[in-house]
SEFIMAR-903678 format. One record per residue (C-alpha): y, x, z; residue number from 1; residue in one letter; chain. Coordinates in nm, 3 decimals. Each point is the difference from the previous one (the first is absolute). Layout:
! residues N
{north:Y | east:X | up:Z | k:NUM | r:A | c:A};
...
! end
This chain:
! residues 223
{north:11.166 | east:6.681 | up:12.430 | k:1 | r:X | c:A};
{north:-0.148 | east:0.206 | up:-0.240 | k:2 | r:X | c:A};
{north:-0.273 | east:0.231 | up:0.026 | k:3 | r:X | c:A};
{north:0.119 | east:0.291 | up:0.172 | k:4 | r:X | c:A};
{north:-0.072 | east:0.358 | up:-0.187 | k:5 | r:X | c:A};
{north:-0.176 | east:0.245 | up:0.221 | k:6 | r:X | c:A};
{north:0.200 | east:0.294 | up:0.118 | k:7 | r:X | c:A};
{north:-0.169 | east:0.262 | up:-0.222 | k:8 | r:X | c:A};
{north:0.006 | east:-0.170 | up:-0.304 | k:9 | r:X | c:A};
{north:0.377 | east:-0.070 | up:0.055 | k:10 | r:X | c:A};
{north:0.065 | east:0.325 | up:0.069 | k:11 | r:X | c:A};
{north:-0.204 | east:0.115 | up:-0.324 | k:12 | r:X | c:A};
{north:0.234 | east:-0.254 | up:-0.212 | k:13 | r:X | c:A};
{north:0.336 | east:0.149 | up:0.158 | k:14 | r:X | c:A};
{north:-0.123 | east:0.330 | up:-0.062 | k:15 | r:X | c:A};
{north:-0.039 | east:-0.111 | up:-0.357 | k:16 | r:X | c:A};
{north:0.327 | east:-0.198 | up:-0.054 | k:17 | r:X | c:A};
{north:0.185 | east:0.340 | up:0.181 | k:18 | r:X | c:A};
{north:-0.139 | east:0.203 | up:-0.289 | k:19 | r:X | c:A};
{north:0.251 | east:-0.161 | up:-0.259 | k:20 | r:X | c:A};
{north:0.393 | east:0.039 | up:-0.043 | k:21 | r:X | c:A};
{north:-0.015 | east:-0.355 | up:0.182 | k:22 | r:X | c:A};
{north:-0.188 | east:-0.352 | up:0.093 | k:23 | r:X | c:A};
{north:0.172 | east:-0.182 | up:-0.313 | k:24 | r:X | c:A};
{north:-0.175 | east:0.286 | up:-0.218 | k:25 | r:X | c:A};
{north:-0.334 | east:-0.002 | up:0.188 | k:26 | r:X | c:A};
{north:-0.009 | east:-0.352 | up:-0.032 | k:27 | r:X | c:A};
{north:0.069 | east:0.026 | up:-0.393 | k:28 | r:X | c:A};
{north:-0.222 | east:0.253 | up:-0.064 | k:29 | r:X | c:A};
{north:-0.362 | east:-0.130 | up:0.243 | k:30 | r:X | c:A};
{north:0.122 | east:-0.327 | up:-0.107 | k:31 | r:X | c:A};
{north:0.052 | east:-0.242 | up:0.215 | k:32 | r:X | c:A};
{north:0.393 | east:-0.204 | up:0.061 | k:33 | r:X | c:A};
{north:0.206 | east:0.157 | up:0.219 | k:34 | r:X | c:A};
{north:0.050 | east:-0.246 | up:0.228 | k:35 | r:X | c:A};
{north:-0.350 | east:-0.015 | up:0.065 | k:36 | r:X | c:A};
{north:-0.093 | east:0.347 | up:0.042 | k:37 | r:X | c:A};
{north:0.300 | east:-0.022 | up:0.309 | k:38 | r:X | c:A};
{north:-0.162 | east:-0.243 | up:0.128 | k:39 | r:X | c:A};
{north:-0.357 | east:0.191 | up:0.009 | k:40 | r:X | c:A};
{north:0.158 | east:0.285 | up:0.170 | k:41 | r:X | c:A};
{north:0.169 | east:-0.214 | up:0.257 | k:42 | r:X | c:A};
{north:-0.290 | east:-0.146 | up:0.071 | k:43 | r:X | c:A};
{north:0.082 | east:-0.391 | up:-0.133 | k:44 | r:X | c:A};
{north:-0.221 | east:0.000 | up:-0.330 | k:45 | r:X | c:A};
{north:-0.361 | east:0.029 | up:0.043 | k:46 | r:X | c:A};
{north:-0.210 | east:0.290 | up:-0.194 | k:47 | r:X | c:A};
{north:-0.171 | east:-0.217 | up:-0.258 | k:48 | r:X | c:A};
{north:-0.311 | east:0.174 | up:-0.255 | k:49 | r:X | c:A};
{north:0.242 | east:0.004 | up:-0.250 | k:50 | r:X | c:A};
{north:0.333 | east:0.215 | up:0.179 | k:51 | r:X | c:A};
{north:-0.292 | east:0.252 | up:0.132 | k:52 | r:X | c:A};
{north:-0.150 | east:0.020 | up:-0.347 | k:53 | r:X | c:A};
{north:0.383 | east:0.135 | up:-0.106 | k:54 | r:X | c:A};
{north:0.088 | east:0.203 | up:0.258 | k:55 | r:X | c:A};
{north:-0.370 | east:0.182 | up:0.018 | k:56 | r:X | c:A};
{north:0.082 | east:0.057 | up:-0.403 | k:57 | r:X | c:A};
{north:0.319 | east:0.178 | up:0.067 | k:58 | r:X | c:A};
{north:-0.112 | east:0.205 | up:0.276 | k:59 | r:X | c:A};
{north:-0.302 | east:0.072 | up:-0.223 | k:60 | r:X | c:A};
{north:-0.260 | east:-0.124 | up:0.259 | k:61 | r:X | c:A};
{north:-0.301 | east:-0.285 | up:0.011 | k:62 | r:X | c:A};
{north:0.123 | east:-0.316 | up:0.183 | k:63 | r:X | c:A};
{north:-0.284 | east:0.118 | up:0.269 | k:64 | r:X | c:A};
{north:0.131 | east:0.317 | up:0.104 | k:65 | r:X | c:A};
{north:0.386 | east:-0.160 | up:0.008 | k:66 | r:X | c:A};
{north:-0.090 | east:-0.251 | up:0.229 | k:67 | r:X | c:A};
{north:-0.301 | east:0.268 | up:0.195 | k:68 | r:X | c:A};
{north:0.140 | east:0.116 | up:0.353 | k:69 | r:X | c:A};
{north:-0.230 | east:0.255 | up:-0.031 | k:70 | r:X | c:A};
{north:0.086 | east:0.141 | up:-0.348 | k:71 | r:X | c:A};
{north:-0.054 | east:0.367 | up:-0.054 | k:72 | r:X | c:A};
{north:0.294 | east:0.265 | up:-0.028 | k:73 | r:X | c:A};
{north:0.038 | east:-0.038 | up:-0.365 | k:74 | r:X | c:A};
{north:0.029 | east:-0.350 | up:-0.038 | k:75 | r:X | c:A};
{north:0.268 | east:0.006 | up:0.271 | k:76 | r:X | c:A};
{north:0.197 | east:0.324 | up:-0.138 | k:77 | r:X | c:A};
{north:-0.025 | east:-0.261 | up:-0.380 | k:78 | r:X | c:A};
{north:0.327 | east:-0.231 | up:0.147 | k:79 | r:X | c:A};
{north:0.160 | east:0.323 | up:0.127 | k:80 | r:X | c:A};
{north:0.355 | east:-0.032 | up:-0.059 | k:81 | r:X | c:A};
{north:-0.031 | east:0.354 | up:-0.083 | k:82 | r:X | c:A};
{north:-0.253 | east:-0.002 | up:-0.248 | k:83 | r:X | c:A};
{north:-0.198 | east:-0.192 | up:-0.266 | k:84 | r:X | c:A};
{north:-0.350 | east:0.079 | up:-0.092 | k:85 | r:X | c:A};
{north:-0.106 | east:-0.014 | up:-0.372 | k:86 | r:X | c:A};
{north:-0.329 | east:-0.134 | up:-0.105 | k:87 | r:X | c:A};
{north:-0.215 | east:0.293 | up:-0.125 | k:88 | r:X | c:A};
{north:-0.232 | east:-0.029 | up:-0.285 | k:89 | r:X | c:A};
{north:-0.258 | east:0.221 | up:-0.205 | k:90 | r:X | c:A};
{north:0.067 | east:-0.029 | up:-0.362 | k:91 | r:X | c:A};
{north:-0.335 | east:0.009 | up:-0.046 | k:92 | r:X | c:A};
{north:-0.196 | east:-0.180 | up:0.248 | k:93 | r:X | c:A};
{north:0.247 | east:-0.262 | up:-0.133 | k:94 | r:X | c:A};
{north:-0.149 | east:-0.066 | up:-0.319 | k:95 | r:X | c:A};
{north:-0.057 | east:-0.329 | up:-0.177 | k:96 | r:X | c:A};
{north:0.096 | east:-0.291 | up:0.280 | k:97 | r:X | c:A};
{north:0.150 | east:0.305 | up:0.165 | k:98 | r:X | c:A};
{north:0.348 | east:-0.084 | up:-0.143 | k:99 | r:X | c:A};
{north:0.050 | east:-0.335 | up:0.199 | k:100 | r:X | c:A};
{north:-0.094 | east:0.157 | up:0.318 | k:101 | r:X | c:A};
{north:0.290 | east:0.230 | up:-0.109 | k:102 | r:X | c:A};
{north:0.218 | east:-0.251 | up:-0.058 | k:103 | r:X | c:A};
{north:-0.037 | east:-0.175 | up:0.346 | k:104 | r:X | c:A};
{north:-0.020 | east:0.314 | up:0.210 | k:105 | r:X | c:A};
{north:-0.286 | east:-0.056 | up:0.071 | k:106 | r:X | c:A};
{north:-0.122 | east:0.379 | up:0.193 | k:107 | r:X | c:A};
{north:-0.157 | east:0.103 | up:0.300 | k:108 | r:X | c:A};
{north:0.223 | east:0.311 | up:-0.029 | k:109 | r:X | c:A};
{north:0.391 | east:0.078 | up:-0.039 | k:110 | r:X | c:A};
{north:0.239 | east:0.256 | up:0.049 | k:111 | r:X | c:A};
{north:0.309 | east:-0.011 | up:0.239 | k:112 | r:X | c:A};
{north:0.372 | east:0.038 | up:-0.187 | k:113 | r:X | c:A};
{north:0.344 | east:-0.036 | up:0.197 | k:114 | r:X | c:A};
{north:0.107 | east:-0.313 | up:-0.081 | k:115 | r:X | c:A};
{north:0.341 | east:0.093 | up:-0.081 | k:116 | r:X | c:A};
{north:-0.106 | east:0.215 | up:-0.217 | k:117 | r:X | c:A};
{north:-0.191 | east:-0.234 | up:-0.211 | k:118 | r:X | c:A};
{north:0.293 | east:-0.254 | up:-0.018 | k:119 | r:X | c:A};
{north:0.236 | east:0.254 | up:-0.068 | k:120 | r:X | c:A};
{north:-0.226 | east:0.135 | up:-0.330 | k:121 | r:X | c:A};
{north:-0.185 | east:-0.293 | up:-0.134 | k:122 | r:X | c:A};
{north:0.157 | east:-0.358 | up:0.202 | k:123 | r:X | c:A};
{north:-0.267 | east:-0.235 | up:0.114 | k:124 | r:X | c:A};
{north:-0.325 | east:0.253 | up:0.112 | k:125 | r:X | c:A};
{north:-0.217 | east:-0.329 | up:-0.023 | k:126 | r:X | c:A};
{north:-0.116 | east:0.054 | up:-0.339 | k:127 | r:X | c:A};
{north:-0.044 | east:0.386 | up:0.025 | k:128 | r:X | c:A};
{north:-0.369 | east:0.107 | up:-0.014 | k:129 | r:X | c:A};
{north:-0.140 | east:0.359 | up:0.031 | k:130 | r:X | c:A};
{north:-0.252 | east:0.164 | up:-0.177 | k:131 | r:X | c:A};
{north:-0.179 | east:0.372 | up:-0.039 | k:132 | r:X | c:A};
{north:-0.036 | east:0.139 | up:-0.317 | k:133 | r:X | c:A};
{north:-0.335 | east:0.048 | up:-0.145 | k:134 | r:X | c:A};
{north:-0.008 | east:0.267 | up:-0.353 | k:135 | r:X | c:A};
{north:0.225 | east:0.200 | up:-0.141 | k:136 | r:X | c:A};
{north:0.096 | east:-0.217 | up:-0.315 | k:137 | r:X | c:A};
{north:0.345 | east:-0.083 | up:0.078 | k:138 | r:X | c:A};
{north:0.077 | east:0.359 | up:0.129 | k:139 | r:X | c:A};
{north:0.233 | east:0.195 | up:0.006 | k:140 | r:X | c:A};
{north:0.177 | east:-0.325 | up:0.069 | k:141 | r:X | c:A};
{north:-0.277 | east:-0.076 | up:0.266 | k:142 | r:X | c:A};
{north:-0.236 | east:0.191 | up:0.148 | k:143 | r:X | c:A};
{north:-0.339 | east:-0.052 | up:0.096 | k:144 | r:X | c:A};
{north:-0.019 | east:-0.103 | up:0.418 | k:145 | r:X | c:A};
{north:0.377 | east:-0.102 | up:-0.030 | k:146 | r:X | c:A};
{north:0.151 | east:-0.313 | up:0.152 | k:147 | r:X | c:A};
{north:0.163 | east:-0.206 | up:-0.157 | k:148 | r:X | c:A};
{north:0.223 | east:-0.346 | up:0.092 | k:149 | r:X | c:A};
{north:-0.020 | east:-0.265 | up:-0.268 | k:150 | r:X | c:A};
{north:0.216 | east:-0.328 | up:0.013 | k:151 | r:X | c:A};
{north:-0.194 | east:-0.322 | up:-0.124 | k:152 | r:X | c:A};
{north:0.323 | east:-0.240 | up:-0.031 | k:153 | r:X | c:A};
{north:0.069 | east:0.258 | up:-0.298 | k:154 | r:X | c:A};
{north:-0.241 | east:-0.093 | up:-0.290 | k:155 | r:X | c:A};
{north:0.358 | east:-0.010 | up:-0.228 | k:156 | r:X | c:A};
{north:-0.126 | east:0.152 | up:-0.365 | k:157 | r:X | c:A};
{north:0.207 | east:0.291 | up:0.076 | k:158 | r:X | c:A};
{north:-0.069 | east:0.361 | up:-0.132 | k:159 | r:X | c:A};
{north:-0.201 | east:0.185 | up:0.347 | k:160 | r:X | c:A};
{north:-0.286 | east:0.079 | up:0.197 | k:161 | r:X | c:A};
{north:-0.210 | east:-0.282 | up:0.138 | k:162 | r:X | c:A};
{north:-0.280 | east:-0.086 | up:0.177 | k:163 | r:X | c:A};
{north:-0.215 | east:-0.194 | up:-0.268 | k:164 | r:X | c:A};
{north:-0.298 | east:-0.239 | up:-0.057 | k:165 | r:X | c:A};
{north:-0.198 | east:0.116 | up:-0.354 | k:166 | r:X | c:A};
{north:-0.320 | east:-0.097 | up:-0.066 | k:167 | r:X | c:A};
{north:-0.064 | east:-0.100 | up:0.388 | k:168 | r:X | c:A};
{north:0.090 | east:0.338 | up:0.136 | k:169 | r:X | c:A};
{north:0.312 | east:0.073 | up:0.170 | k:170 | r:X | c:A};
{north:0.188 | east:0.360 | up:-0.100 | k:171 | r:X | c:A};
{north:0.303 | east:0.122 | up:0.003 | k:172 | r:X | c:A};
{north:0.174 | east:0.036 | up:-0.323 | k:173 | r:X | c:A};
{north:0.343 | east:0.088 | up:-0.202 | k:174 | r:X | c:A};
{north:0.032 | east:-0.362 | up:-0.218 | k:175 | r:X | c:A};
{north:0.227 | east:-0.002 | up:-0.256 | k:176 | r:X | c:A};
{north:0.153 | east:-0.299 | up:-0.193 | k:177 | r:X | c:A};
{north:0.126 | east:0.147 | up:-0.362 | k:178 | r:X | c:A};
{north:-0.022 | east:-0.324 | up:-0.145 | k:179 | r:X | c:A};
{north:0.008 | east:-0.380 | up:0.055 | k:180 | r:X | c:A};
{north:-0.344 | east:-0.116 | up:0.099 | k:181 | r:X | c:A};
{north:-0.145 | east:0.359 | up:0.046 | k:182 | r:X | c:A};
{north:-0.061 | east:0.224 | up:0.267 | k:183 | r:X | c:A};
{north:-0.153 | east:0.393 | up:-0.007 | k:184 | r:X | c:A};
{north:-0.124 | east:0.087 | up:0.283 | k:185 | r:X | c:A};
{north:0.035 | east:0.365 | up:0.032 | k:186 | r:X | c:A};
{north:-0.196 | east:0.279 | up:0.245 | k:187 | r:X | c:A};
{north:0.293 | east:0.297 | up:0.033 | k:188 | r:X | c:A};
{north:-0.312 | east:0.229 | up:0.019 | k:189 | r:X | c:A};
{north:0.023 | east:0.061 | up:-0.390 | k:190 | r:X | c:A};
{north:-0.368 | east:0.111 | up:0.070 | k:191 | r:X | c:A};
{north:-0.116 | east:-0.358 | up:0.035 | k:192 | r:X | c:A};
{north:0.206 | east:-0.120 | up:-0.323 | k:193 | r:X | c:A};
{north:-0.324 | east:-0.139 | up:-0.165 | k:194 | r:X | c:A};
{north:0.050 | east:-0.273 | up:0.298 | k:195 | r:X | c:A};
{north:0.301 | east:-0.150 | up:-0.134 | k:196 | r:X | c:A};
{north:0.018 | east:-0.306 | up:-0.073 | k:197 | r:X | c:A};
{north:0.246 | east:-0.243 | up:-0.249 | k:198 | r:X | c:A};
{north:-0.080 | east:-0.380 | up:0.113 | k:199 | r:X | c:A};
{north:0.187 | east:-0.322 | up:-0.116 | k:200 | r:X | c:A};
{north:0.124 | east:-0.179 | up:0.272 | k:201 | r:X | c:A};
{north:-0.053 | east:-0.346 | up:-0.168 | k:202 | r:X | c:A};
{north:-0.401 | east:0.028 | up:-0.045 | k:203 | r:X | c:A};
{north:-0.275 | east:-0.197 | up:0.160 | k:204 | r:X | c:A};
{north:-0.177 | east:0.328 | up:0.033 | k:205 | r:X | c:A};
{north:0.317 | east:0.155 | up:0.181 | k:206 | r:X | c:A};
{north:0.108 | east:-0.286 | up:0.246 | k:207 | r:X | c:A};
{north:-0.363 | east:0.023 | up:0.087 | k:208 | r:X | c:A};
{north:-0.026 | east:0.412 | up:0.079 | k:209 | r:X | c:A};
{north:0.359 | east:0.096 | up:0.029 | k:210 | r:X | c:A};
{north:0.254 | east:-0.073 | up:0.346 | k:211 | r:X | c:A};
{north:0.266 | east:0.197 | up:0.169 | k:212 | r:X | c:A};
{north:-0.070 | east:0.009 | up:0.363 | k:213 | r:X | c:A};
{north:0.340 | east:0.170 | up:0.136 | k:214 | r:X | c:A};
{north:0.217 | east:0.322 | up:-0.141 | k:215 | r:X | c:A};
{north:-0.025 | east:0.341 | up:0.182 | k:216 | r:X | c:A};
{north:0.321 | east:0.037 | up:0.195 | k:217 | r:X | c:A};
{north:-0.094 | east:0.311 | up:0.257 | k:218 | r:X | c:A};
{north:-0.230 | east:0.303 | up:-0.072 | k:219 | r:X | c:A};
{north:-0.116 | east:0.189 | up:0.299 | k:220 | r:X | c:A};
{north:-0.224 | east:0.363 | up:0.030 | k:221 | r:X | c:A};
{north:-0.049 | east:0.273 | up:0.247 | k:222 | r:X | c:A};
{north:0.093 | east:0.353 | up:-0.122 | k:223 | r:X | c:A};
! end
């Protein structure tokens, strides 16, 4: 027999697996087989390292408070069927090595979204990331204190506004490609022009200084 999964955490994976259209999706998109993940919830497969490592990714929670009984209101309300809770980052504060922790999701903070919602405007919410807005250089595109929801599965050189690595600080950016091998990266603040920049995307120097992180998909202010 195998291990049996405690009641809590069970519940915490159903409430999980309820949040997508239906089990053969959830199973496709925390990755793990189908077949397995119906056994988990019926209680025949154990919970190995490995399946909690996936499932606390897609409900956006440490493998500690997934498998916690006595997790705190948020990281219960993160596997609400209801909702999904973005990682939150400062722009800023995530200079330099900052852009991995972006990358993972790696936060002690995120904002609550309807799920549906979500799916409905950008698919899978797994790679979404949210971010205030620090300056006025990108405005009147983006204001300064604005949020804004960036998408790291979309590094594609595409014409947009991105979240970007230069020179080991993270900003937020209009990048153009007018050329093959080139980018401009462009603030929409024409005040800040003399920070444009025309790199070639097949020097050392470049590689080294220059990544995409994800594009800007969502702006959001107060008024």
């Amino acid at each position: 027999m195998p291990d049996r999964v405690a009641p809590h955490v069970l519940a915490r994976i159903k409430m999980l697996v309820d949040s997508y259209k239906n089990q053969k999706v959830a199973a496709d998109e925390i990755g793990i087989p189908y077949a397995t993940l119906q056994r988990i919830l019926a209680g025949k497969a154990p919970l190995t390292h490995e399946r909690a490592e996936k499932f606390a990714l897609a409900a956006r929670q440490s493998v500690d408070a997934l498998l916690n009984r006595d997790v705190d209101d948020v990281g219960t309300e993160a596997v609400s069927p209801d909702m999904s809770f973005v990682p939150l980052h400062d722009v800023q504060a995530s200079a330099g090595h900052g852009a991995s922790a972006v990358e993972a999701g790696q936060s002690p903070e995120s904002l609550g979204f309807p799920t549906h919602w979500l799916r409905s405007q950008f698919g899978d919410p797994r790679p979404l990331r949210v971010m205030h807005v620090k300056g006025d250089s990108m405005a009147p595109t983006v204001h300064d204190g604005d949020l804004v929801m960036i998408n790291i599965s979309r590094r594609e050189p595409v014409d947009g506004i991105y979240v970007l690595r230069l020179d080991d600080q993270l900003m937020i950016k209009r990048v153009h490609f007018p050329m093959e091998r080139r980018v401009l990266i462009i603030s929409d603040n024409r005040d800040y022009d003399r920070w444009d920049r025309m790199l070639d995307l097949e020097s050392d120097a470049t590689r080294e200084s220059f990544q995409l992180i994800g594009r800007v998909v969502w702006v959001g202010r107060s008024i």
